[in-house]
Phi, psi and omega in degrees: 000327168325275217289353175306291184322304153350295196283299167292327161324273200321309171313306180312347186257007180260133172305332180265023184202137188231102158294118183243118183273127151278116184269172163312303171320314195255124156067180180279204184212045181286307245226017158263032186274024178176170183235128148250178165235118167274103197267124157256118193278159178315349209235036163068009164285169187232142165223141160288120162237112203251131194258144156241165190298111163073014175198207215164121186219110178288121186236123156233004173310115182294326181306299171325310186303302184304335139323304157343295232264340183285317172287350181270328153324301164302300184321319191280347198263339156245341156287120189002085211305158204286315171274003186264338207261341166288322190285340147291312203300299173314343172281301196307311176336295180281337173300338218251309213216020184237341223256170192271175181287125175276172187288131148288071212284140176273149193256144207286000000 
């Protein structure tokens, strides 16, 4: 899981991507109930890609589209600010995989 954590730093430092962490802790969880993808195509249009067991389905009807764009507004509206979300991965990083092992004292 380190090099996962690795890996989203590394990504989160490309201009063109922003990592927002949802903890356990934070807002409801109505609006996770499937993994989409949200696409802005060059030309400022939106499109969907909502993944399923074994398929996949590309949505551009905008009213759909636009629901989409309104959960993605909530997730973000509970989820971490882009510089707060880095600064959790790394504190788990380091909470997960820097602190030393604890002592074991041996018994006599």
């Amino acid at each position: 899981m380190v090099d996962q954590l690795n890996h989203l730093i590394e990504l989160a430092g490309r201009p063109n991507i922003r990592i927002h962490v949802l903890t356990y802790d934070q807002g409801s969880r109505c609006h996770l109930d499937g993994v989409f993808t949200l696409l802005e195509l060059p030309n400022r249009k939106h499109m969907v890609f909502v993944q399923a067991l074994g398929a996949g389905l590309l949505i551009s009807e905008q009213d759909a589209v636009d629901t989409y764009i309104g959960r993605v507004r909530s997730i973000l509206g509970e989820a971490l600010s882009w510089p707060d979300s880095i600064t959790y991965i790394e504190r788990l990083k380091r909470e997960l995989y820097e602190q030393e092992p604890p002592v074991v004292e041996e018994q006599p």
